[in-house]
C-alpha positions, 0 to 999 in steps of 0.5 A, a space after each residue: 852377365 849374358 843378357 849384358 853381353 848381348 845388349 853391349 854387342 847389339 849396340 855395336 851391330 847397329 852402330 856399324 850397320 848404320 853409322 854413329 848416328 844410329 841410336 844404340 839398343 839396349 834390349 835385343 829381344 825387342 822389336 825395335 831391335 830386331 829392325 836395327 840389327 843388320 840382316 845378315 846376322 844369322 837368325 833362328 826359326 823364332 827371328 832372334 839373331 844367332 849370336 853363337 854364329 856372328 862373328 864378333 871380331 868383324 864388328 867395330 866400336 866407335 872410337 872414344 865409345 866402348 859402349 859399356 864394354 870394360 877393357 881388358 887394358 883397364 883396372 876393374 873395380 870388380 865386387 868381391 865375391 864372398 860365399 859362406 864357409 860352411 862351418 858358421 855353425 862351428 865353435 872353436 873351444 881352446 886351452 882344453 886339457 890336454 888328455 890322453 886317448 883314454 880319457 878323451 871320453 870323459 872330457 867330452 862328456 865334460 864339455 858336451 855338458 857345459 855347451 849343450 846347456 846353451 843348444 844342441 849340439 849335431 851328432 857326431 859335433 864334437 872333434 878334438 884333435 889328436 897328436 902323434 903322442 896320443 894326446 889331445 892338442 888342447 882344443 876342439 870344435 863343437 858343430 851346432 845346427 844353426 849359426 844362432 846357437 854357436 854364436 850364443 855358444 861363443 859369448 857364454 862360454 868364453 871365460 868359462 873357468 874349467 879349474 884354475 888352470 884352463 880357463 876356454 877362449 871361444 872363437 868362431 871358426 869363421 873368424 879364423 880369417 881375421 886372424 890369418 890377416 894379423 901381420 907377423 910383425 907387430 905394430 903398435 896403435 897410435 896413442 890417443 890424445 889425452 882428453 880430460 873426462 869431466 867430474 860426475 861428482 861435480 853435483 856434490 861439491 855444491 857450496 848450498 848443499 842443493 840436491 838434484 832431481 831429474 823429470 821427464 815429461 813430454 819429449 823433454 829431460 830436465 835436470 834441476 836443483 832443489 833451491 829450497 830458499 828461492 822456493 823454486 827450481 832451478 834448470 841444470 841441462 835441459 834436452 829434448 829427445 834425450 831417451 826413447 823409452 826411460 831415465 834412470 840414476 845409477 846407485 851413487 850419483 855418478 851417471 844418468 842412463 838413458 834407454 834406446 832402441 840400439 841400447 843404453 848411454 851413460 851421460 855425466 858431468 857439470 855438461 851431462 856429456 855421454 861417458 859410455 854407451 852399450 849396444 842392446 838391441 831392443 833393450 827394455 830392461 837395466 839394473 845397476 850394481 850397488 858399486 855401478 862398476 857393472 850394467 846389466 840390460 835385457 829385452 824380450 824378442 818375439 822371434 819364434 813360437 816362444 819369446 827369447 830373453 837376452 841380458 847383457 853385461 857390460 863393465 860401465 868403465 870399459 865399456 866392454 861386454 863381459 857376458 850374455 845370457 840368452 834362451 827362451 823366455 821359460 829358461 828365465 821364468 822359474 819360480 811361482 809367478 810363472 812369468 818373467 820379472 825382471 830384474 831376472 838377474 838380482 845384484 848383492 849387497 856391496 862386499 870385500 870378496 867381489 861382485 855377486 849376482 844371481 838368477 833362479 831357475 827350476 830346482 837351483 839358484 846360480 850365483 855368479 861373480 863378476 867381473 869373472 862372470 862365472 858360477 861361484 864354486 862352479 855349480 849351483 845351489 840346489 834348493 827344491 821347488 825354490 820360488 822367490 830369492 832376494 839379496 840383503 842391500 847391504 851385504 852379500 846375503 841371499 834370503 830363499 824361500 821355498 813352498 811346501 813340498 811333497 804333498 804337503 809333507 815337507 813344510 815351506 821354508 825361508 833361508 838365509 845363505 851367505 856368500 861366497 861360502 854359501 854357508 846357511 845362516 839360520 833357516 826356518 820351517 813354515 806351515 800351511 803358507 798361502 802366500 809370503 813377501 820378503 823385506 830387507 831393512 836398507 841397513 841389512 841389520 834386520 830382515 822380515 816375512 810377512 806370511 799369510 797364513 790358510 786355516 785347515 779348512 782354507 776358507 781364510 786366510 790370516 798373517 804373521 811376521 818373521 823377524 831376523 836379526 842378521 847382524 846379532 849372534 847365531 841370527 836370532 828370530 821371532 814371531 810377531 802376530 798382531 792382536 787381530 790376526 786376521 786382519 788384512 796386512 795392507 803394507 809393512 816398512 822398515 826405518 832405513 836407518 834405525 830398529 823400528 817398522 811401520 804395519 798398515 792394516 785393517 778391512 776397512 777404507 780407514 785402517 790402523 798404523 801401528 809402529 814397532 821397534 826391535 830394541 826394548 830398553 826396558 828387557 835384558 834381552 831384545 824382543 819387539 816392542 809395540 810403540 804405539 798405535 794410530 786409529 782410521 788414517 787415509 793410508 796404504 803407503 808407508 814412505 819413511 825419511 832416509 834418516 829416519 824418525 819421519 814416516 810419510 803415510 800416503 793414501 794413494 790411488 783410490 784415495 786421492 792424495 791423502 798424506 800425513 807427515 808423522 813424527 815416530 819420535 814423539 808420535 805426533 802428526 805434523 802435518 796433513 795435506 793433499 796432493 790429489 790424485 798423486 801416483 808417486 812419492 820420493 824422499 829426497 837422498 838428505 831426508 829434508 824434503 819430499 815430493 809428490 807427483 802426478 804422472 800420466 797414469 790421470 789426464 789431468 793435474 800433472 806434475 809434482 809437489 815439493 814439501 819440507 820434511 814436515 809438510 810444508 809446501 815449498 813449490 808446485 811445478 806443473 808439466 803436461 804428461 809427465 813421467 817421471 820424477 828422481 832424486 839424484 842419488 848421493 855418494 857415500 860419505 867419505 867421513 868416518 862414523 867417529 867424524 860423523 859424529 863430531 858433526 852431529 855434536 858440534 853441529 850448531 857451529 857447522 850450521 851458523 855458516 849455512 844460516 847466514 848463507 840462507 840469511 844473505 839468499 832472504 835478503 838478496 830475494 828481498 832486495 830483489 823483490 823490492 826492486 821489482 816493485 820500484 821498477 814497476 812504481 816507476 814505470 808507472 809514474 813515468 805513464 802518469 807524467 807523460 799523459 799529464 803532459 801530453 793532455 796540457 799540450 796545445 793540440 790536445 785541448 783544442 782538440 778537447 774543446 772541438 769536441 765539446 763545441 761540435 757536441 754542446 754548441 752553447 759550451 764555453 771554455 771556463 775555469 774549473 770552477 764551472 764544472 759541477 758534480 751531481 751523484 745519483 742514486 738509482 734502485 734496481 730489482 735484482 729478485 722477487 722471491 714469495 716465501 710461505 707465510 708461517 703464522 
C-alpha cells in the first residue's frame, strides 16, 4: 500500500509544481522524479523527500483527475480479505452416543480406533463436549496434523454405521460457516424442467437382432452393428477425441464409459448423449458392479515417498460419491504378488441381500455393503497370511486361499465362505503348493484350483485340479490328475453354460487339448469324466462360445494366429484358419459369431476379423493403430426359463420370420448389385456412342485426313475396302541357359 500512496501523492506534487501539463511520475524513487518533485519538499541526507514532513492537505488534484486515488465519497470493490481458521485439521464427528463421565474413556477409545485408521490423530485431538448433567453432547472434534488427512477422515467415515442407532455425520470444522449462511426460513429450489433421458436399451429392440460392437483406433471411437447378411459393418455414432485413455461397456449394456484425466462420463442411448459424469482425478482404473447400479474408479499419485491410492464410489444413477478409500500404496497391496493389482476392490455376484464388495489386506478381507458402503457385520474376516480371493460371477460367494503357515506346519488352504453370513461352505487343506489359480465357472455351479504342486526335493513341479461342485448338497469335491502329471498346465476354461471344461497342456510347441465333463450319465453319482483328447493343436488360448458346445482354440502370440473352431458335441473340427499376428479374441454376447484382432501391440496388419461360429469369414476391417475392440454386452432376458424353452422347441416357427427377412436383405443386395453393374454398363455404352459420334463428325475426319496427308502425301481418302491387315510374327531370345550333359 505505501509504495502506491507515495507514487499517487508525487503525482499530485508534480502537477502543482508545474501545471497540467506536467507528466505525472510514477516512481518516486527515480531520478526523473527526484527532478519533478518541487524543491521545497523537505528532503533527507540520501535526497529522497521526507514525506512524513510534507503537508499534504496544501497539494490539489486537477479537477475531473483523482489521479489514482479512490475517493472516500465512492463505493469501493475492495477483494475480500480471507485468512485460514486455523481448525483445517479438524473434524467434526456428530450423533455419538451420549454417555456419562464414566464412560467418556471407553468411547474415546472406540472412536480413536475407528479415526486414527485413516491418520494420526494429534495429542491430546480428541474433545467431546460435556453438559451440565454430566453427559456428553453427542458430538466431538478430532485434531489431525495436517488438512490431507481430516479431509480424508470426513469422507471415510461419514456413514460409518456405530450400531443401529448412531450412524456419524463427518463435517469439517471449517465448513460451519456455510452452515451459519443457511437463512431461517426455508425456501424451496425451483423445479427443474422435466427432460426425457433417452432408452440405453434402444440397441436391443433391433428388429434384426443385430449385436453392437465398439472400436477404438487412432484418436476415434466407433460404435457399429454387426450386419452379418451385408457382410459388413454398419456405423451407429462415431467421434473422435471421445476418451483419453480408454472405453469400457458396463455389465448390461446400458452404458459406455469413457476415462479422463478429470474422471469417467457414462454416455448412452440411440445419440450415445453423456448420462452421468464423476470427478476423479488422474483416474487410471473403473470397475462395474454386476447390477451397474455402482462405479468404482481408482488411480495412483506420486505425491510422497510412497505412491498413494485413491478408489471412488460413485451411485451410477445419482451420480453422488458414496465413499473413498485413500492411504498409501502398501495399505492396498496386501497378498503374494506384493504389488497393486487392480481391481483392488472385487464385486459379488448379483444377490436378494444387496451389493457386496471387498478388498484384502494383511491377515483379514473387509467385505463391504453397498449403497450403505460399510463393513458387513462391522468387522473383518480374519484369515491368516490370506493371499488371493476372488468372488463367484453368480452369487455372493467369496473363494479364499491361503499359503502354508507356520514353518510349514499349518498346511495351504482354499475356502468358500458365503455372504452375508459369511458361513464357510467347505474348505480344503493343500500340501507342498508351489503356486495356485482360481476359476469361476460364469454360471457359478462349479469352481476349479489348479495347484501346482513341488516334490520334497522342489526340484520339480507337477499340477492337479480341485473341482467344487457349489450348487450340489454339502459342496462336494474331487481331484483330478492328468495321466502325466508333470505336464505343464498351459491353460484351463470352463463352458460358461454347461458341465464341461477345456485343459491345454503339454512341454512342447504343440501340446494336447483334453475335454472333461463333471456329469457322467453312465455312474450313479457325479464324478469327472474324460470326453476326449485332441493331439499337437497350435493353441495356448481356450475361447468358449457363451452358449457353449463351441470352443475356439487360439495360438497366440508366438504363434502367429492359429485358430480352431471345434465342435465339443460331436468332437470335430470345423474349421482351421489364420488370422496372423492376432493379440485378442471376443465372442460376441449370442455365441454366433466371433472376432479376431490385431492391436498396436505389432506396427503392421491392424485391425479385426469377423467369423461365424464355425469359422467362416464374414469381413475383415482394417485401422491403423487400433486398440480395442468390444461386444456390447446383452440385458438379461426378461423371459422365463419355461418360456425359454418353449422357444427352443418351437423355434422352426420363430425362425421362418428371420429366414425371410434374411431372404428380403439377399435379395435387396442382389437387386442392388444388379443395378450397380447396369448403371456401369450404361454409363459405358454412353462413352461408346458419343465417341462414335463424335469420330463421324465433320471436323474430325478432316482433321484425320490432314493428318494422314501431312504424314503420307500420296494417301488418298477411299473406301474401307483399301485398308489391308498384315500380321507379323516376331521371335525373341528371352534366355540362354547351358544345362550339363548327362550322358
Amino acid at each position: 500500500f505505501f509504495p502506491r500512496a507515495r507514487a499517487r501523492i508525487t503525482r499530485a506534487a508534480a502537477f502543482v509544481a508545474d501545471g497540467p501539463d506536467a507528466s505525472p511520475v510514477s516512481d518516486p524513487q527515480t531520478t526523473a522524479d527526484m527532478d519533478t518533485i518541487p524543491a521545497h519538499f523537505p528532503r533527507g541526507e540520501d535526497g529522497f523527500v521526507e514525506w512524513d514532513k510534507v503537508d499534504i492537505d496544501s497539494l490539489a488534484l486537477p479537477r475531473g483527475d483523482d489521479m489514482g486515488i479512490a475517493s472516500d465519497d465512492d463505493d469501493v470493490a475492495v477483494d475480500e480479505v480471507t485468512s485460514e481458521s486455523g481448525f483445517g485439521s479438524v473434524v467434526v464427528v456428530d450423533n455419538l452416543p451420549k454417555v456419562p463421565v464414566a464412560k467418556v474413556g471407553k468411547l474415546s477409545t472406540v472412536v480413536k480406533k475407528i479415526f486414527g485408521q485413516i491418520g494420526a490423530i494429534r495429542e491430546n485431538g480428541l474433545h467431546m463436549p460435556i453438559d451440565a448433567d454430566g453427559m456428553t453432547k453427542g458430538f466431538a472434534f478430532v485434531e489431525y496434523h495436517d488438512a490431507a488427512e481430516a479431509n480424508a477422515a470426513r469422507q471415510q467415515t461419514d456413514g460409518y454405521k456405530l450400531d443401529k442407532a448412531h450412524v456419524f455425520k463427518t463435517s469439517m470444522y471449517d465448513g460451519f460457516a456455510k452452515f451459519e449462511a443457511v437463512p431461517d426460513s426455508y425456501k424451496p429450489p425451483a423445479p427443474k424442467p422435466y427432460a426425457e433421458k433417452e432408452n440405453t436399451q434402444s440397441y436391443m429392440l433391433d428388429e434384426r437382432g443385430r449385436d453392437q460392437y465398439a472400436i477404438r483406433f487412432g484418436d476415434a471411437t466407433e460404435i457399429h452393428w454387426n450386419d452379418a447378411q451385408k457382410s459388413e459393418p454398419v456405423q451407429v455414432y462415431a467421434r473422435d477425441n471421445w476418451t483419453e485413455s480408454y472405453v469400457q461397456w458396463s455389465p448390461r449394456g446400458n452404458f459406455l464409459a469413457t476415462v479422463h484425466r478429470q474422471g469417467v462420463a457414462l454416455w448412452g442411448g440411440p445419440g450415445f448423449t453423456r448420462f452421468q459424469k464423476f470427478s476423479h482425478n488422474g483416474v487410471q482404473f473403473i470397475e462395474f458392479s454386476p447390477c451397474e447400479r455402482f462405479l468404482a474408479s481408482g488411480s495412483t499419485h506420486e505425491e510422497t515417498r510412497e505412491a498413494t491410492v485413491v478408489v471412488n464410489f460413485f451411485d451410477t444413477r445419482s451420480g453422488a460419491k458414496l465413499r473413498t478409500f485413500q492411504g498409501p500404496i502398501s495399505d492396498f497391496a496386501a497378498g503374494g504378488g506384493g504389488g497393486l493389482t487392480w481391481p483392488v476392490f472385487k464385486w459379488a455376484g448379483p444377490s436378494p441381500n444387496g451389493a457386496f464388495f471387498a478388498r484384502m489386506k494383511k491377515d483379514q478381507i473387509s467385505v463391504y455393503e453397498a449403497p450403505d458402503m460399510t463393513l458387513v457385520d462391522k468387522k473383518s474376516i480374519a484369515l491368516d497370511k490370506v493371499e488371493e480371493f476372488c468372488f463367484s460371477p453368480a452369487d455372493p460367494i467369496l473363494a479364499i486361499f491361503q499359503p502354508e503357515r507356520g514353518g510349514g506346519n499349518d498346511p495351504a488352504r482354499v475356502a468358500l465362505i458365503e455372504l452375508p453370513s459369511k458361513r464357510e461352505i467347505r474348505s480344503k487343506n493343500l500340501f507342498s503348493v508351489s503356486e495356485i489359480k482360481m476359476h469361476w465357472q460364469t454360471a457359478g455351479d462349479y469352481f476349479a484350483v489348479k495347484v501346482d504342486h513341488h516334490t520334497k526335493s522342489k526340484k520339480s513341479i507337477f499340477s492337479s485340479f480341485e473341482l467344487f461342485r457349489v450348487k450340489e448338497p454339502n459342496c462336494p469335491m474331487e481331484v483330478l490328475e492328468l495321466p502325466d502329471k508333470n505336464q505343464k498346465i498351459v491353460a484351463f476354461a470352463w463352458e460358461p453354460m454347461g458341465h464341461r471344461f477345456c485343459v491345454i497342456h503339454g512341454d512342447g510347441a504343440r501340446p494336447d487339448v483334453s475335454f472333461y465333463t463333471m456329469i457322467d450319465d453312465q455312474s450313479s453319482t457325479n464324478k469327472v469324466k474324460l470326453l476326449g483328447t485332441i493331439k499337437n493343436k497350435t493353441a495356448n488360448h481356450v475361447f468358449w462360445s457363451p452358449r457353449g458346445k463351441v470352443v475356439v482354440l487360439a495360438g497366440l502370440k508366438t504363434m502367429n494366429g492359429q485358430f480352431e473352431f471345434f465342435n465339443v458335441e460331436t468332437m470335430e473340427t470345423m474349421a482351421s484358419v489364420e488370422h496372423f499376428m492376432a493379440t485378442d479374441v471376443e465372442w460376441d454376447p449370442t455365441g454366433r459369431y466371433v472376432t479376431t484382432a490385431v492391436t498396436s501391440v505389432h506396427q503392421m496388419e491392424n485391425g479385426f476379423h469377423v467369423w461365424t461360429f464355425n469359422g467362416k469369414l464374414l469381413y475383415k476391417h482394417g485401422r491403423e493403430r487400433f486398440y480395442q475392440f468390444l461386444w456390447r454386452p446383452r440385458a438379461p432376458s426378461l423371459l422365463g426359463p419355461e418360456k425359454e424353452h418353449e422357444i427352443a422347441v418351437n423355434l422352426k416357427s420363430y425362425s421362418k420370420r428371420f429366414e425371410q427377412l434374411d431372404e428380403s436383405i439377399r435379395n435387396q443386395q442382389d437387386t442392388h448389385l444388379a443395378t450397380a453393374k447396369q448403371g456401369v454398363l450404361n454409363d459405358w455404352n454412353a462413352w461408346v456412342a458419343c465417341k462414335k459420334a463424335e469420330l463421324a463428325s465433320a471436323a474430325v475426319v478432316q482433321k484425320i485426313e490432314t493428318l494422314m496427308r501431312n504424314r503420307y502425301p500420296a494417301w488418298a481418302a477411299g473406301p474401307e475396302d483399301d485398308v489391308v491387315e498384315t500380321s507379323v510374327e516376331v521371335e525373341e531370345i528371352l534366355a540362354v541357359e547351358e544345362e550339363p550333359y548327362l550322358g
